[in-house]
C-alpha positions as CSV (number, residue, x, y, z in Angstrom):
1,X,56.9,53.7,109.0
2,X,58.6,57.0,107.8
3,X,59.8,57.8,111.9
4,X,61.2,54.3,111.7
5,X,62.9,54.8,108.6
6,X,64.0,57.8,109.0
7,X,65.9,56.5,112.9
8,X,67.7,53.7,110.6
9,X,69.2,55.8,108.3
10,X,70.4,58.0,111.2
11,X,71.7,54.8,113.0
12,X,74.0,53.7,109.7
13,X,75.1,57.4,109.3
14,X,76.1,57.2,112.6
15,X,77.8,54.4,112.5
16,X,79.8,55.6,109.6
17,X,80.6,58.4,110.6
18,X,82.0,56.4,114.1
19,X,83.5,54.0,111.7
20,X,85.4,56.7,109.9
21,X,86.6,58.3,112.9
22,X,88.0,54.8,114.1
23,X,89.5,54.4,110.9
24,X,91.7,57.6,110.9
25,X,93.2,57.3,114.5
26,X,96.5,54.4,114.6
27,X,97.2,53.2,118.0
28,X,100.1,51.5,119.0
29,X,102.9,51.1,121.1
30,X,107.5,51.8,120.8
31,X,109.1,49.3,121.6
32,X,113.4,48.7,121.7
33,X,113.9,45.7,119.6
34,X,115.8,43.3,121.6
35,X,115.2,44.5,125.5
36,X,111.4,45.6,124.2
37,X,111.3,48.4,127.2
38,X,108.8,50.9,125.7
39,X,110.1,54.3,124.4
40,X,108.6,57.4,125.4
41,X,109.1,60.6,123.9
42,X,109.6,59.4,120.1
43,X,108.4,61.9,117.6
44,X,105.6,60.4,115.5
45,X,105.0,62.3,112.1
46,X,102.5,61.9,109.4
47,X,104.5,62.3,106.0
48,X,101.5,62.9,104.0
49,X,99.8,65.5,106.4
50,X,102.8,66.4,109.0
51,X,100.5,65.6,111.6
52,X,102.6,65.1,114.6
53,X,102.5,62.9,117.9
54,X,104.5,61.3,120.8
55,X,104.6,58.6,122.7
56,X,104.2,58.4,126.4
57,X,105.8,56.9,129.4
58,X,104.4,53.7,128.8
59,X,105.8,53.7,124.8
60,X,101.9,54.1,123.6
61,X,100.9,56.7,120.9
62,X,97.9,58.0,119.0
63,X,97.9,59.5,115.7
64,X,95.5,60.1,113.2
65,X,96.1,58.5,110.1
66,X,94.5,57.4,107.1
67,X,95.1,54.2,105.3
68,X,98.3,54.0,102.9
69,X,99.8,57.1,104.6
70,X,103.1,56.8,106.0
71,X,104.1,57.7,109.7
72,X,108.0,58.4,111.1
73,X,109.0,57.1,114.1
74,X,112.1,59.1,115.0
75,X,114.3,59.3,118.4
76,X,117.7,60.2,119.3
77,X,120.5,57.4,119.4
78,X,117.6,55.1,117.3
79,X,116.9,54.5,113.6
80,X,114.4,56.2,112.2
81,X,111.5,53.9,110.7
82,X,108.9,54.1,108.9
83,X,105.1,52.6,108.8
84,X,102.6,52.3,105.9
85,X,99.0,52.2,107.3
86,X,97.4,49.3,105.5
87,X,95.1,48.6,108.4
88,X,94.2,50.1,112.1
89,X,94.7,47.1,114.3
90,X,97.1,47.7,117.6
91,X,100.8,48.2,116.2
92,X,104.3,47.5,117.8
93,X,106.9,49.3,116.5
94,X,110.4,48.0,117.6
95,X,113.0,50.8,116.8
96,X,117.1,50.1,117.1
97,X,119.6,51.6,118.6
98,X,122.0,53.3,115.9
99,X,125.0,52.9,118.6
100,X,125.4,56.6,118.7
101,X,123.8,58.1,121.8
102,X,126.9,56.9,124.0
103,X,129.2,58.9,122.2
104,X,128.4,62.2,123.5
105,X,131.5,64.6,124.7
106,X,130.9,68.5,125.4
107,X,131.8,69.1,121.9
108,X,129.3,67.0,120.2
109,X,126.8,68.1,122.8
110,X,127.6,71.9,121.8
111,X,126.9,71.3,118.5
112,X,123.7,69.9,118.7
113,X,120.2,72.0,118.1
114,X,117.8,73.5,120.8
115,X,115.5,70.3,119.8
116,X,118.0,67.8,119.9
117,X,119.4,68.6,123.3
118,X,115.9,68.7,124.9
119,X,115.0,65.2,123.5
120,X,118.7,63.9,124.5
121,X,118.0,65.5,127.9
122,X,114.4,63.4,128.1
123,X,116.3,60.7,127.0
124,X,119.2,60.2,129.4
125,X,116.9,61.2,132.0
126,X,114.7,58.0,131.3
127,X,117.6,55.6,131.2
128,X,118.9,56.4,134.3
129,X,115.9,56.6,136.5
130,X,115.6,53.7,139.1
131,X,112.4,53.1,139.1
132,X,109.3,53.6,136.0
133,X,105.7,53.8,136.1
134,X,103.7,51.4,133.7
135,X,100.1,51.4,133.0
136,X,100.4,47.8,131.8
137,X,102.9,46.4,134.5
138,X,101.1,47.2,137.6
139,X,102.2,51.0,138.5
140,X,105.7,51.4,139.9
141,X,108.4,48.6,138.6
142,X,111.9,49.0,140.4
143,X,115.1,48.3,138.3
144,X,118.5,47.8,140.5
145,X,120.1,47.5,136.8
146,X,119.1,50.7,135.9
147,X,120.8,52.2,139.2
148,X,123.6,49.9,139.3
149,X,124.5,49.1,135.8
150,X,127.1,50.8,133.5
151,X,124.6,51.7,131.2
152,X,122.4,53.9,133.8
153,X,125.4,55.3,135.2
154,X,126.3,56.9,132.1
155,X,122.5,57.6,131.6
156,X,122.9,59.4,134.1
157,X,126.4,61.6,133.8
158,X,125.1,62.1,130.3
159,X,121.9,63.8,131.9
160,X,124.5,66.2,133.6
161,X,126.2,67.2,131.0
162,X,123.5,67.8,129.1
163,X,121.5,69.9,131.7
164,X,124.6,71.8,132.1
165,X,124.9,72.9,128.3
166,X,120.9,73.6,128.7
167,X,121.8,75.8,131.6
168,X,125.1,77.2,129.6
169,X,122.6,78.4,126.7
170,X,119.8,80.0,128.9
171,X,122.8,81.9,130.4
172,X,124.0,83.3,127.2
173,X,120.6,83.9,126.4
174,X,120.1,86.9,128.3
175,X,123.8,87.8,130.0
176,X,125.1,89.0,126.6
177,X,127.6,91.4,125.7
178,X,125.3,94.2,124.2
179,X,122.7,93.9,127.2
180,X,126.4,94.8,129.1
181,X,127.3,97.1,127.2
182,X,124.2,99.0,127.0
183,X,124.3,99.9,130.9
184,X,128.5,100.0,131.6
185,X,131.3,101.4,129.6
186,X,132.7,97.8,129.6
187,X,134.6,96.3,126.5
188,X,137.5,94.3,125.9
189,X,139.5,92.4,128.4
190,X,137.2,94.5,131.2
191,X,134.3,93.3,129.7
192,X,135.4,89.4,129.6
193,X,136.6,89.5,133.0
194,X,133.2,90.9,134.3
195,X,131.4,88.1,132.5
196,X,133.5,85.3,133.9
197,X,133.2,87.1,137.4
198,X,129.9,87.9,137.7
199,X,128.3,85.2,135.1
200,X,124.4,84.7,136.8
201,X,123.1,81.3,137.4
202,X,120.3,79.7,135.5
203,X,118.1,79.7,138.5
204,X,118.1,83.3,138.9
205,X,118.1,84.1,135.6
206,X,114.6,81.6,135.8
207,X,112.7,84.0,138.5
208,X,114.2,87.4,137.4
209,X,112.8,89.8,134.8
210,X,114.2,92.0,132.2
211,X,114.4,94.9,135.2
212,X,116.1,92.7,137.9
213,X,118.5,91.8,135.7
214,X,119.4,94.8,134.4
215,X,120.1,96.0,138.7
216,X,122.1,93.1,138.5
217,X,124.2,94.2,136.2
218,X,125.0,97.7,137.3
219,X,125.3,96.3,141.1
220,X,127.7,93.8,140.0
221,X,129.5,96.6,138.0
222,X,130.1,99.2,140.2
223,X,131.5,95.7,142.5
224,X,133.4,95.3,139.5
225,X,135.2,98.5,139.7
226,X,136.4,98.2,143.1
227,X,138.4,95.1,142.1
228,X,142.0,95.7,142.4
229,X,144.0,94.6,139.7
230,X,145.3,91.9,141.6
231,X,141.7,90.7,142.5
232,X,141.2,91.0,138.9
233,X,144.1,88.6,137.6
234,X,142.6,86.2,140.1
235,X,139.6,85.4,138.1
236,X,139.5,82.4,135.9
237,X,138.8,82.2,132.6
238,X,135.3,80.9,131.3
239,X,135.0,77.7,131.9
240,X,132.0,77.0,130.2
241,X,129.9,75.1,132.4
242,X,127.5,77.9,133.6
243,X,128.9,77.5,137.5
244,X,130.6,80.8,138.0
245,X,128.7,84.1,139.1
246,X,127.3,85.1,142.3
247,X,123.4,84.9,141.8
């Protein structure tokens, strides 16, 4: 009688304590009100514990949560909403477009954070791919109006411009003034034509160490001084886009 007993009061304290584990995870899925494609990638918060999530490919998410807490749902070019958790059934959240996301030009796009850019890059690259993988619309799902229609075209040259300022900043990163001037006797208008000149490309500055970039700066230099003034008034200005340089 005890043994018995003693297994029921383990079966209802495990079944509480699986209860109470249920009860502090919210699943859902983010949705586009109007088209309702799902959104992935929108940053999920807990308010009350800053507990943080995102969705994935399919728009689904999974956050843990306790009841009256509020979660964020925030993505760029959407308004940001917010959820009180009054209960843990399967929730759609339908998030609007705040018209904004269209309006990007090189200057806007310069001025946005680290953070932003990488969740505007995730973004355009999404909206301008031809085809998406579902888990609830049997795999692969081809869309000729994402390839075809105005609004993936500019999907699309807005996922350029934006990998290009991504590539700019790497760049400036590391091919700075002082690590210049720290291995050549460069400076003023010497030093700004060298940059412009011999400005490296993201992909090798991806695969090449502290040390290989340093050889490339003193190869490049003694290059450099060979110029002869007329080579030098040849070279262009910055352009900004990351596309000059040798490497």
């Amino acid at each position: 009688m005890v043994a018995r007993a003693l297994h029921l009061l383990f079966f209802l304290w495990a079944f509480a304590a699986h209860a109470t584990v249920q009860d502090s995870v919210l699943s859902g899925y983010v949705l586009e009100l109007g088209s309702g494609e799902p959104l992935r990638y929108v940053e999920i918060e807990n308010l009350n514990t800053g507990v943080l999530a995102e969705s994935l490919e399919d728009g689904s998410f999974r956050i843990q949560v306790n009841k009256n807490e509020r979660l964020r749902f925030e993505y760029p070019g959407y308004r940001t909403d917010t959820l009180v958790v009054i209960e843990f059934g399967m929730k759609r959240v339908y998030l609007t477009p705040d018209g904004t996301s269209i309006q990007l030009d090189e200057v806007q796009i310069q001025a946005m954070t680290d953070s932003r850019l990488d969740a505007e890059i995730k973004r355009a690259q999404a909206e301008g791919e031809f085809a998406e993988t579902s888990q609830h619309r049997g795999g692969i799902r081809i869309s000729p109006s994402r390839w075809f229609g105005q609004s993936g075209r500019q999907a699309r040259q807005r996922y350029q411009l934006l990998l290009a300022e991504k590539e700019r900043r790497q760049i400036d990163a590391r091919f700075t003034r002082e690590a210049i001037t720290a291995l050549t006797p460069l400076a003023g208008e010497d030093l700004d034509l060298y940059m412009t000149k011999y400005r490296p490309t993201a992909e090798f500055l991806s695969t090449a160490n502290e040390s290989t970039l340093q050889l490339y700066i003193i190869d490049t230099y003694a290059e450099f001084k060979t110029l002869t003034p007329e080579q030098r008034k040849e070279i262009k200005a910055p352009t900004g886009d990351g596309n000059t340089g040798n490497k």
